[in-house]
C-alpha positions as CSV (number, residue, x, y, z in Angstrom):
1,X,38.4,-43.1,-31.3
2,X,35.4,-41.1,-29.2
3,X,36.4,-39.3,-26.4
4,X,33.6,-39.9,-23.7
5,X,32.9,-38.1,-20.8
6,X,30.2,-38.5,-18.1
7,X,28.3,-36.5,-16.2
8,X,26.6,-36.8,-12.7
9,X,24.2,-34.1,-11.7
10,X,22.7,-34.0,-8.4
11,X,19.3,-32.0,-8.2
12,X,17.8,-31.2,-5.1
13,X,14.5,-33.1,-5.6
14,X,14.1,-36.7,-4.6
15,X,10.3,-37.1,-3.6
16,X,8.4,-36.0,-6.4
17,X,9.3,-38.4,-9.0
18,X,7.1,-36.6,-12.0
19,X,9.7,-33.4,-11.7
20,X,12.7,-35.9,-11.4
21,X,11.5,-37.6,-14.4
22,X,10.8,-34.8,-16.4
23,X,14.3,-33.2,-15.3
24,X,16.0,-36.5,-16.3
25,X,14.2,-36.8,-19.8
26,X,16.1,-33.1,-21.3
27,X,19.4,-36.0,-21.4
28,X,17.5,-38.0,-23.7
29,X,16.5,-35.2,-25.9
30,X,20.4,-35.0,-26.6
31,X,21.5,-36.7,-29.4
32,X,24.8,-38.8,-28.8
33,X,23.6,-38.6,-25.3
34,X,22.7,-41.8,-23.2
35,X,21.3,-41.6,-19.8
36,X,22.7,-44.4,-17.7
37,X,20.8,-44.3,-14.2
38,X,18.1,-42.1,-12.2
39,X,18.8,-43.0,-8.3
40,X,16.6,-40.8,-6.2
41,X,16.6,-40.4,-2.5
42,X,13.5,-40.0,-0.3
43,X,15.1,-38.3,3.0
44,X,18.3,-36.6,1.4
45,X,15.6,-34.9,-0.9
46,X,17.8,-35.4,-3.9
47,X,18.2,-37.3,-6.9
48,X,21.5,-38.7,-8.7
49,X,21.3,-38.5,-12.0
50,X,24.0,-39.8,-14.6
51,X,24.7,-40.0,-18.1
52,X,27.8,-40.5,-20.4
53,X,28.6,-39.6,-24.5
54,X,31.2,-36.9,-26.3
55,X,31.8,-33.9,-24.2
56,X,29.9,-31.4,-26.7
57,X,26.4,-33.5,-26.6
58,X,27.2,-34.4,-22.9
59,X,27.6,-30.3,-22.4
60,X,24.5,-29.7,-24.0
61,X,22.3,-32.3,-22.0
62,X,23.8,-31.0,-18.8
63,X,22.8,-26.9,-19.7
64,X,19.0,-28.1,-20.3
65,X,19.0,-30.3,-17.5
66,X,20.2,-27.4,-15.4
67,X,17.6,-24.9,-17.2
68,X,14.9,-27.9,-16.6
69,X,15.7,-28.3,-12.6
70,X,15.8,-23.9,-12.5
71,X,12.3,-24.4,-13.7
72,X,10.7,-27.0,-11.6
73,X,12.5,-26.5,-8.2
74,X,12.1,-23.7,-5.9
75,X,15.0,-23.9,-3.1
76,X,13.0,-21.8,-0.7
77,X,11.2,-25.0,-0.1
78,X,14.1,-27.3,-0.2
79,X,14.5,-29.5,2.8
80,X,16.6,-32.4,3.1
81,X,18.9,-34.5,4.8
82,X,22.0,-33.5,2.4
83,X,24.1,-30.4,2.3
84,X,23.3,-28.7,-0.8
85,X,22.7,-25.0,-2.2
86,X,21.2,-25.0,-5.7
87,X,18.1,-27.0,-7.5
88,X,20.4,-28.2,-9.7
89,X,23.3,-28.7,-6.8
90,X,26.4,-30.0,-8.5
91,X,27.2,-30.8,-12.4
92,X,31.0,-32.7,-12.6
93,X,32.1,-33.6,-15.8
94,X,34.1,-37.0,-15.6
95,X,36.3,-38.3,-18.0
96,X,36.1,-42.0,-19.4
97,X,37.3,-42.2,-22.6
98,X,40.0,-41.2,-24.8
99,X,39.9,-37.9,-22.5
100,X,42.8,-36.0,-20.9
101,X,41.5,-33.7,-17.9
102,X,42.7,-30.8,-18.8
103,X,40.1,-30.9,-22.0
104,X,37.1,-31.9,-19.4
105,X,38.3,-28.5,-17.5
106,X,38.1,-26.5,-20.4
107,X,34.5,-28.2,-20.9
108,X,33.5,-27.5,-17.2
109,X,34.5,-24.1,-17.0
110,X,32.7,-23.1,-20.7
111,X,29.1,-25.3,-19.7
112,X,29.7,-23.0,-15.9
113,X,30.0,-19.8,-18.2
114,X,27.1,-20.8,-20.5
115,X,25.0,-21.4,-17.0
116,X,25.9,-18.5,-15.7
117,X,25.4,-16.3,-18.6
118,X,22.2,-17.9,-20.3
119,X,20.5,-18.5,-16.8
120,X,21.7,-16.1,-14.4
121,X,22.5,-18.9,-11.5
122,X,25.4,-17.8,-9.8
123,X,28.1,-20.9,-10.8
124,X,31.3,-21.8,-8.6
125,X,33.6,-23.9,-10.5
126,X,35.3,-26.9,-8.3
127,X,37.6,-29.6,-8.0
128,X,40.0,-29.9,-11.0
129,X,38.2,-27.0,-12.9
130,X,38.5,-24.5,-9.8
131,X,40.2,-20.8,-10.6
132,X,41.6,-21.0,-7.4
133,X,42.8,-23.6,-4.3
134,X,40.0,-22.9,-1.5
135,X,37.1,-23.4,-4.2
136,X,38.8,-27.0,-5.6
137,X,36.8,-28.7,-2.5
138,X,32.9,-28.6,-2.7
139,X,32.5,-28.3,0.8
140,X,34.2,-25.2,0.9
141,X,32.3,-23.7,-2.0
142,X,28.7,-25.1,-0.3
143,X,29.7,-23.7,2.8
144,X,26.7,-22.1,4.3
145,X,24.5,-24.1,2.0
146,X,21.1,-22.7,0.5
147,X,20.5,-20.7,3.4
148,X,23.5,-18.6,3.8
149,X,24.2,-18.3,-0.4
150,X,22.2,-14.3,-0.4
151,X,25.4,-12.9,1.9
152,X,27.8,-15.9,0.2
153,X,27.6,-14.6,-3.2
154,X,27.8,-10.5,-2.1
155,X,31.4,-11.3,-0.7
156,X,33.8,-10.6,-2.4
157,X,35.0,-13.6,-0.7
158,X,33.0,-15.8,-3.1
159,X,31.2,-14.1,-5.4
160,X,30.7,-16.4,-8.2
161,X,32.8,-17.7,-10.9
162,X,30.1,-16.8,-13.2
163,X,26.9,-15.8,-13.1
164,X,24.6,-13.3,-11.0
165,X,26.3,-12.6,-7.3
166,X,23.0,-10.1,-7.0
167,X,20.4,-11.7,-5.2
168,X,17.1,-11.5,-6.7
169,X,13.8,-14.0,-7.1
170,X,15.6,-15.7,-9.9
171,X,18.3,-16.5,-7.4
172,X,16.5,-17.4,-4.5
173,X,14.5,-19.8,-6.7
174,X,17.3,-21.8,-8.4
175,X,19.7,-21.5,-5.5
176,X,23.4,-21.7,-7.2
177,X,25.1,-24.6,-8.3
178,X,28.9,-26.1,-8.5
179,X,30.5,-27.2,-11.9
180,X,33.4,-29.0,-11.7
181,X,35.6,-31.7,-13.5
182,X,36.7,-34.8,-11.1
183,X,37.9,-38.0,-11.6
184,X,35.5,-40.7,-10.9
185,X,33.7,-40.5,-7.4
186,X,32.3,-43.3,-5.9
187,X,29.3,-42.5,-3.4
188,X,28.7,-45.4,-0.7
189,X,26.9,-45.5,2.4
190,X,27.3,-48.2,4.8
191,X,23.9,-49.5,6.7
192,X,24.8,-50.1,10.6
193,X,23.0,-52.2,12.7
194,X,22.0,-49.1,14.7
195,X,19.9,-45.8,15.2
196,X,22.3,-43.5,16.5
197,X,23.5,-40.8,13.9
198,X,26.0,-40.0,16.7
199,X,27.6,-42.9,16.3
200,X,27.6,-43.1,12.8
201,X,29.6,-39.5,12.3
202,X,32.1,-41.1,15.0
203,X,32.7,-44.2,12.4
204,X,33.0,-41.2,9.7
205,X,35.3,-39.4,11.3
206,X,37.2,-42.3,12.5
207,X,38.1,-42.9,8.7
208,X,37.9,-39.9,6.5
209,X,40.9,-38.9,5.4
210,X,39.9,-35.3,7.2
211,X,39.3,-37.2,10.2
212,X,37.9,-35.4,13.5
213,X,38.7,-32.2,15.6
214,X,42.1,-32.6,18.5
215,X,40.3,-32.4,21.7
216,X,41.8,-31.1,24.5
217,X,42.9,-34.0,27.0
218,X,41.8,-36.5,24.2
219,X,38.4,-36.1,26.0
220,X,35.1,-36.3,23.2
221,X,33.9,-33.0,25.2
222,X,37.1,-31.3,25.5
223,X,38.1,-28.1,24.0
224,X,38.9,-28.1,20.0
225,X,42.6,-27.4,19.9
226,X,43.7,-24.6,17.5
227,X,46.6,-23.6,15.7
228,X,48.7,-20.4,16.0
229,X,46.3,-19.1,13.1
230,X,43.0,-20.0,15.4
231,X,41.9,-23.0,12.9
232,X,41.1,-25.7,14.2
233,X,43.4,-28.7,14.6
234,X,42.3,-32.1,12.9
235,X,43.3,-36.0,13.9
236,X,43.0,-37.4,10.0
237,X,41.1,-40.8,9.4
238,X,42.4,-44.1,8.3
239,X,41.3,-43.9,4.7
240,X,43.0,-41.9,2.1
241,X,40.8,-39.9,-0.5
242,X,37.9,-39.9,1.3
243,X,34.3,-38.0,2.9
244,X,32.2,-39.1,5.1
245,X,29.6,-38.4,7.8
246,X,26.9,-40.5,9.6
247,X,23.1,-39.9,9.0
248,X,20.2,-41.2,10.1
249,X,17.7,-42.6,7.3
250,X,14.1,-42.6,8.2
251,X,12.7,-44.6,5.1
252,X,15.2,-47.5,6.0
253,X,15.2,-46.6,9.8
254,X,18.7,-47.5,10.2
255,X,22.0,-44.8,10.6
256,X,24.3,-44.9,7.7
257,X,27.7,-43.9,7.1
258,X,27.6,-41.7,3.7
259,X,31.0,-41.5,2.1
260,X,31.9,-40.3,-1.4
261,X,35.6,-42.1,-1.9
262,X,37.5,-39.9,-4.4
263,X,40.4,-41.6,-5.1
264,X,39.2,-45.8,-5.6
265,X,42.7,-46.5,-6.8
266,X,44.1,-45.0,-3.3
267,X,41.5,-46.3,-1.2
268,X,39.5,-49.1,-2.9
269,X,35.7,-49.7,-2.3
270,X,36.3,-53.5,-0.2
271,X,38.8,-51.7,1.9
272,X,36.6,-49.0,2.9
273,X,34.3,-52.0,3.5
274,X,36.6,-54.0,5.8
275,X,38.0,-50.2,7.4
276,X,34.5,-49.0,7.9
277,X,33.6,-52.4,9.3
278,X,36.6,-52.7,11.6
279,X,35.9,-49.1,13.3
280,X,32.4,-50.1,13.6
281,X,32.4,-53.6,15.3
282,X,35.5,-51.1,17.8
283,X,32.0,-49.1,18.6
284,X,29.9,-52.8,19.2
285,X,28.3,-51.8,15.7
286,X,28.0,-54.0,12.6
287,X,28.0,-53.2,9.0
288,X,25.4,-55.2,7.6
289,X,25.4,-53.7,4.1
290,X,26.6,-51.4,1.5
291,X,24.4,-49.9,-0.8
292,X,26.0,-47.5,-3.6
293,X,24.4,-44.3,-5.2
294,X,24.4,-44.4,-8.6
295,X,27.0,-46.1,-10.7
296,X,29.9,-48.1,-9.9
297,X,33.2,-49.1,-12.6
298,X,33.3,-52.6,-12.9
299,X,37.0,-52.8,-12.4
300,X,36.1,-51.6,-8.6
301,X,34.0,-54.9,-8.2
302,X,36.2,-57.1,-9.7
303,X,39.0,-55.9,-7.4
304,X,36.7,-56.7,-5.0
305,X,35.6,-59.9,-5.6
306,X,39.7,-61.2,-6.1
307,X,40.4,-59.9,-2.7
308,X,37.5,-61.5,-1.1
309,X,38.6,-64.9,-2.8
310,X,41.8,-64.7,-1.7
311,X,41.1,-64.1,1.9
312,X,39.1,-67.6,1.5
313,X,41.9,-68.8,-0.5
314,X,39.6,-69.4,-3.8
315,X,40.4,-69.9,-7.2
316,X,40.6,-66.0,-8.5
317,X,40.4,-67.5,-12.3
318,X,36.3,-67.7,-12.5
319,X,34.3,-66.0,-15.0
320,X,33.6,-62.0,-14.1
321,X,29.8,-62.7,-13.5
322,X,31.0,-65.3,-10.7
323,X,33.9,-62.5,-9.0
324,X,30.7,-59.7,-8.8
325,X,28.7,-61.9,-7.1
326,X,31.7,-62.6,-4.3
327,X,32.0,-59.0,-4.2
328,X,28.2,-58.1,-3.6
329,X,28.2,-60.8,-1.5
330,X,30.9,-60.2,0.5
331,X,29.6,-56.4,1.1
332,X,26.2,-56.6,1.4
333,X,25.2,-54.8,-1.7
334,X,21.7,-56.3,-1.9
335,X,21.2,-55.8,1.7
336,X,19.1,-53.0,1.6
337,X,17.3,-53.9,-2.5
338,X,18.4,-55.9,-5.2
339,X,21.9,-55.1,-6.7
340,X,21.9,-55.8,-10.7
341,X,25.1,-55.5,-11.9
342,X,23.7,-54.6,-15.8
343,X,21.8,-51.4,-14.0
344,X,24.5,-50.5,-11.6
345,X,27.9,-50.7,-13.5
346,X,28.9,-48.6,-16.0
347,X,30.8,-50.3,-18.4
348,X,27.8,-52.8,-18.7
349,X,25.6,-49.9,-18.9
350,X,27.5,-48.0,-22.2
351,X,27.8,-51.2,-23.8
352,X,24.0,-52.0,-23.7
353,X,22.4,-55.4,-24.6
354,X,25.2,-57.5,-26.9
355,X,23.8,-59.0,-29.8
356,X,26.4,-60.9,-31.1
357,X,27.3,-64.7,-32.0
358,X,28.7,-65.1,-28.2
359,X,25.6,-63.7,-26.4
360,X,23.7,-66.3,-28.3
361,X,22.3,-69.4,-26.4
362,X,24.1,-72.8,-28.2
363,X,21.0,-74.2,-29.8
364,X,20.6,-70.5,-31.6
365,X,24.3,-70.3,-32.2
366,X,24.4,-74.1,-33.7
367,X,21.1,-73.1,-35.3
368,X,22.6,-70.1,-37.1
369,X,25.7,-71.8,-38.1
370,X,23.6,-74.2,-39.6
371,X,21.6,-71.4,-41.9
372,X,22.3,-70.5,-45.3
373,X,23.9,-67.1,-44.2
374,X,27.8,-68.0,-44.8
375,X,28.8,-66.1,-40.9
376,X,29.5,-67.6,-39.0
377,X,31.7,-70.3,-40.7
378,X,35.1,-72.0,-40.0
379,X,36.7,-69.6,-38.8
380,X,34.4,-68.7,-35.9
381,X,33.5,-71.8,-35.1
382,X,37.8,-72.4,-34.9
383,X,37.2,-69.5,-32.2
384,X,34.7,-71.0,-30.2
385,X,36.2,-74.6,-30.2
386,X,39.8,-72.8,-29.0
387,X,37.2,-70.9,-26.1
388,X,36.3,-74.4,-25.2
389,X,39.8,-76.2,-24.3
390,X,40.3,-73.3,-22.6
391,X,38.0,-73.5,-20.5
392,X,38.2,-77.1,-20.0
393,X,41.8,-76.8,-18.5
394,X,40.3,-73.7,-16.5
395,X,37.4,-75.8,-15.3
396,X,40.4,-78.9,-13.7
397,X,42.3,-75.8,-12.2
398,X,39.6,-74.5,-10.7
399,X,38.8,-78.3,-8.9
400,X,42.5,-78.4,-8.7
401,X,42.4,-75.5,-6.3
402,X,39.3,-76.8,-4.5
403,X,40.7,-80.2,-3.9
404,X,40.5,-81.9,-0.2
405,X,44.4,-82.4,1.2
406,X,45.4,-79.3,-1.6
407,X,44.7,-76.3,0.7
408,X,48.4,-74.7,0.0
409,X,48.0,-75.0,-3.3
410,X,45.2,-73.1,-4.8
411,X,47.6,-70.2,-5.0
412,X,49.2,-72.3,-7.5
413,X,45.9,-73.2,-9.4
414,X,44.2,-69.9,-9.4
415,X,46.8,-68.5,-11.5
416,X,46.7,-70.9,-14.2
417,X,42.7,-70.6,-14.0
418,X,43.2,-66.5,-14.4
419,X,45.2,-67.4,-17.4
420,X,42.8,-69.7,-18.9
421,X,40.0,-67.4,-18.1
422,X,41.8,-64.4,-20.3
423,X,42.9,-67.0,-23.4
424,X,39.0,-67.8,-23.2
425,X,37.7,-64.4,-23.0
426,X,40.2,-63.9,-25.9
427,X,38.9,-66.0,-27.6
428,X,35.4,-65.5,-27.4
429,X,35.9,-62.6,-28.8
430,X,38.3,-63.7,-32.1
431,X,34.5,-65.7,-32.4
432,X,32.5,-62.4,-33.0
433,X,35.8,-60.6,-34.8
434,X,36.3,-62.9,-37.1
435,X,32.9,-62.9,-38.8
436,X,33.3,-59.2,-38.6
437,X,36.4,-59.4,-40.8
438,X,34.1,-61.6,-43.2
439,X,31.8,-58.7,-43.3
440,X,34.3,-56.3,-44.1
441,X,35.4,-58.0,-46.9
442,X,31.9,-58.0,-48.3
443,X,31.5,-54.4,-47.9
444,X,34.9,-53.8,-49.8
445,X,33.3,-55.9,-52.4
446,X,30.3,-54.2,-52.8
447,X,32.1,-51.0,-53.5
448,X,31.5,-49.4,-57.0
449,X,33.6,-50.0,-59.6
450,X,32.7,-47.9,-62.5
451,X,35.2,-45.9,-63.2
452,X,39.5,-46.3,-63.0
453,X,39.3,-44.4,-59.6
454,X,36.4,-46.3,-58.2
455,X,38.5,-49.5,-59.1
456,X,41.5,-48.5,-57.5
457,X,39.5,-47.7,-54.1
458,X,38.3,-50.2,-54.4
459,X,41.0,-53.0,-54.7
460,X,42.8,-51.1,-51.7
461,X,39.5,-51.8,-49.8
462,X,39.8,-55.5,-50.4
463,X,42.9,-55.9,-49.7
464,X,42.7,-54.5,-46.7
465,X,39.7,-56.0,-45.5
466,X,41.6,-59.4,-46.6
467,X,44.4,-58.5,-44.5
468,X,42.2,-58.2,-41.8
469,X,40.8,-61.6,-42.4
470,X,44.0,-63.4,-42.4
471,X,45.5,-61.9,-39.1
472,X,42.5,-63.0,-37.2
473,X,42.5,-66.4,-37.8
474,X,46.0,-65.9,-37.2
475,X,45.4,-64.6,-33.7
476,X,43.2,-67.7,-33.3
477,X,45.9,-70.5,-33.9
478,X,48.2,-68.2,-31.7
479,X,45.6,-68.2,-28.9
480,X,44.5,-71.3,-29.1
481,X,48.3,-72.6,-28.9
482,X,48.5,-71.8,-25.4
483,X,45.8,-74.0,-24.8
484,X,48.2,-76.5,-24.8
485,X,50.3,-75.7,-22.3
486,X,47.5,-75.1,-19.6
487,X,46.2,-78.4,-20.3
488,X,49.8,-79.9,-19.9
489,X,50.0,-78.5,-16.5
490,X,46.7,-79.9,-15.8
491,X,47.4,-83.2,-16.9
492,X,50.4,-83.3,-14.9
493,X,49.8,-81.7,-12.1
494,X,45.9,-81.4,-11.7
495,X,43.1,-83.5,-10.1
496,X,43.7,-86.7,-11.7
497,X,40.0,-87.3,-11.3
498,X,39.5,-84.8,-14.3
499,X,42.5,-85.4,-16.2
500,X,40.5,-86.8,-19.5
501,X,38.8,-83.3,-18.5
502,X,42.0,-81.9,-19.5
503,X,42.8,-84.4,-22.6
504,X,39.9,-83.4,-24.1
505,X,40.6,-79.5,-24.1
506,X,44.2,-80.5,-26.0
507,X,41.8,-82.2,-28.7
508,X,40.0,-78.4,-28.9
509,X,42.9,-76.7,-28.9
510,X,44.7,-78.6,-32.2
511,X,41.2,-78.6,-33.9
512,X,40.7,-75.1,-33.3
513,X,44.8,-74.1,-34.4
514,X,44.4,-76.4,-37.8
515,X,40.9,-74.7,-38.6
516,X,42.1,-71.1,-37.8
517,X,45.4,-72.2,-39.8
518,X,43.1,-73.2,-43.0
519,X,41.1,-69.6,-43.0
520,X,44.8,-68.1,-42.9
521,X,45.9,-69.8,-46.0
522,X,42.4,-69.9,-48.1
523,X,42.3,-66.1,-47.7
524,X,46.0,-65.6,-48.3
525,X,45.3,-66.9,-51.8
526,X,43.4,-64.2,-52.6
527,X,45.9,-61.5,-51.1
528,X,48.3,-59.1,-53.6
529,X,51.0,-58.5,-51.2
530,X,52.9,-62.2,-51.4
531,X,55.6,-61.4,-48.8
532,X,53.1,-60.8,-46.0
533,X,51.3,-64.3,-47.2
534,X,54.2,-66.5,-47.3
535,X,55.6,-64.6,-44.1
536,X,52.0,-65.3,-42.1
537,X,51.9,-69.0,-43.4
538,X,54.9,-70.3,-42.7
539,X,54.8,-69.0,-38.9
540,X,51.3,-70.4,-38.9
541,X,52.7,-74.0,-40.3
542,X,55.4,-73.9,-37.6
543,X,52.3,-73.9,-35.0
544,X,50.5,-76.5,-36.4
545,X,53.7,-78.8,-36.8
546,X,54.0,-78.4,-33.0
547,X,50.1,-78.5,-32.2
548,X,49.9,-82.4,-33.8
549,X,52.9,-83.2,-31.9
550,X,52.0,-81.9,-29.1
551,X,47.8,-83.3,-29.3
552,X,50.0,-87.1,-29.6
553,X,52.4,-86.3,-27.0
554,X,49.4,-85.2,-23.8
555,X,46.7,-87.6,-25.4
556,X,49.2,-90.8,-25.0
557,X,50.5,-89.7,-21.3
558,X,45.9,-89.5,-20.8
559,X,45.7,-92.9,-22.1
560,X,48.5,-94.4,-20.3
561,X,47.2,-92.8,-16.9
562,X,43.8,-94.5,-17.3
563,X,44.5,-97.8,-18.4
């Protein structure tokens, strides 16, 4: 499998959008490389830009992006509302795939030695990839910012990592610039229903983990209280794994506070939200919005979304386009512009535009079933019938749970609907695989066969490729099975206004297990190895045995009901 990393550079240029552009375009010069998002920002001056692919290509975009912003932006004329120190300010390398961080260190600390060496910007390595404990957090190695970096990197202190720690008009052009490896960071800023910056930092400091100076007396004016070393003493915040401070924003003339949380399995994104809110309405302040810079992981929004159901005690088993919206909803992430999930997440982002049989409309699919190509065919279409009970029995779970006089039970519904929501996603997916397995045995088919060799490949390549497209059909009748039971529960227990609802998914369930069951045993007569045949169809009759007596058993108790 691909090990994938990402990277998020932040350049200090978010008002000219020809040098951002032009910046952002060495990524897709990169092959291997994709660039996910561009978010610049008018008043912080600065531009987030982020991109993912293997950690070689990845490498390789960031050192021309980084020679690209050296060229364009000239730090003595830097101003902006956010700390920084370099024209190309940070690079982290972030890994996503198939990754361990200790290989995305020894990636950040070669692209910092490449930087340094090739361009002569002084480099300080950070965070996971830092050579020692008081350069691991970026604030410590920013300290100072642009303006104090000519005596920073003369210290022997903090002279660079790598690079030049001589300052010259190289240097005072490019500024220098922090490479690090991190896990994923999620930046936020939350849009109060005030002015005041002052406010804002107090609602920052009120929650970051670092929290805000001990005050003498307890008194906001008081004296800072210091240790026995002379540093100052901190109160910490509410929320774990996180930064923050409050700004004012001119373009949306409303104070924000700006926090990057570090740690979303610690402190998740909705409770931030409700934290951040809480400590606000304390100050008579609301938070009317969240607005995210740059990307976001789906799972963080889908957390979201559950735990903003369940407060309203909702059905949690909906489809994942339905639990975003409750998430952006519930936050306010279109309060400030439009919030598309298939720009702003990343998963949807890697995967691109689908163009398989799901992501079809239904006249196309019906329409492409009906061609003369022979995919999809039976065993898809065994698939997509299975997808369909299940979500019939999700769809009476779901009213089950919404039902008048059945408040203190949607607990009890939603987890059935989460169920049937997974056995349909499942499923959906045995639709696309298992025309894929009918396109691998074509491949293997298609294989030369002139010589004794060639024949032997091959053979091994069909039966292989047969294999495959025996055990997902299998997977179908397997899936589709335990269609049977949420139905069941839904014909005893569910809204007896949709209980033919339910009935009618048990009648896609058995045709989808018998259909599956046929592609098993029409493709297992073609197959050499005979145990594995007999083995797979006589667990596969077992099913269908109990799937007929089963589809008799629900269908009479429908009938009897509705008489």
């Amino acid at each position: 499998m691909k090990q994938i990393i990402e990277c998020v550079p932040n350049i200090s240029e978010g008002r000219n959008m020809e040098i951002v552009k032009s910046i952002a375009s060495t990524v897709e010069q990169v092959e291997g490389v994709k660039l996910l998002d561009i978010d610049p920002g008018a008043t912080t001056n600065r531009s987030v830009i982020t991109f993912v692919g293997e950690p070689e290509a990845v490498c390789e975009a960031a050192f021309r992006l980084v020679s690209k912003a050296q060229e364009l932006i000239d730090m003595r004329n830097h101003h902006g509302d956010h700390p920084r120190f370099g024209a190309t300010d940070v690079c982290p390398l972030i890994p996503v795939a198939n990754i361990t961080m200790e290989e995305v260190i020894g990636y950040a600390r070669k692209l910092g030695e490449r930087i340094g060496k090739e361009l002569g910007i002084p480099v300080y390595c950070y965070e996971f990839a830092a050579f020692e404990d008081k350069r691991r957090n970026l604030a410590s190695c920013r300290a100072g910012e642009y303006e104090g970096l000519q005596t920073k990197i003369a210290s022997s202190e903090w002279k660079p990592d790598f690079g030049s720690n001589v300052w010259n008009e190289k240097v005072a052009k490019s500024g220098a610039i922090a490479v690090g490896a991190r896990d994923f960071l999620l930046a936020v800023n939350y849009n109060l229903n005030t002015t005041s910056t002052r406010r804002a930092n107090a609602i920052a400091f009120d929650v970051r983990e670092k929290g805000r100076p001990k005050r003498e007396g307890g008194k906001p004016n008081g004296k800072i209280v210091k240790d026995e070393n002379g540093k100052d003493i901190y109160i910490p915040g509410t929320l774990k794994g996180t930064k923050a401070i409050g700004w004012y924003i001119e373009e949306y003339g409303i104070a924000q506070v700006s926090m990057n949380i570090t740690n979303i399995n610690q402190s998740p994104l909705h409770i931030c939200f409700d934290e951040v809110s809480k400590k606000a309405a304390e100050r008579g302040i609301r938070v009317t919005g969240v607005e995210i810079v740059g990307l976001v992981p789906k799972k963080a929004l889908i957390d979201a979304g559950k735990y903003y159901l369940a407060k309203q005690q909702r059905s949690l088993g909906v489809c994942e386009k339905d639990i975003i919206k409750i998430a952006v909803k519930s936050m306010g992430l279109d309060d400030l512009k439009p919030f598309k999930p298939e720009e702003k997440i990343i998963e949807y982002l890697i995967k691109g535009k689908q163009h398989g049989l799901t992501d079809m409309t239904c006249n196309d699919f019906v329409n492409e079933t009906a061609s003369e190509s022979p995919a999809p065919g039976g065993g898809s279409i065994s698939a997509y019938i299975g997808s369909l009970g299940a979500a019939l029995a999700t769809m009476v779970a779901n009213l089950s749970s919404h039902k008048a006089g059945w408040d203190d039970r949607w607990e009890e519904f939603s987890k059935i609907a989460e169920k049937g929501q997974a056995i349909k996603d499942e499923l959906l997916f045995l639709v696309n695989e298992d025309t894929n397995a009918f396109n691998k045995i074509m491949e293997a088919l298609s294989l030369p066969k002139k010589t004794e060799a060639d024949k032997k490949t091959r053979a091994d390549a069909i039966e292989v490729a047969t294999k495959y497209a025996i055990e997902i059909p299998y997977r179908t009748l397997c899936k589709s099975f335990e269609v049977f039971d949420l139905c069941r529960q839904m014909i005893e227990t569910g809204n007896p206004n949709s209980i033919t609802d339910a009935a009618v998914g048990v009648l896609c369930a058995r045709t989808a297990c018998i259909g599956a069951f046929m592609n098993v045993k029409i493709n297992c007569g073609s197959l050499t190895d005979k145990v594995f045949a007999e083995n797979i169809i006589s667990k596969g009759q077992a099913l269908i045995d109990e799937a007929e007596m089963l589809e008799k058993e629900y269908t009479s108790t429908v009938f009897a009901k509705i008489k």
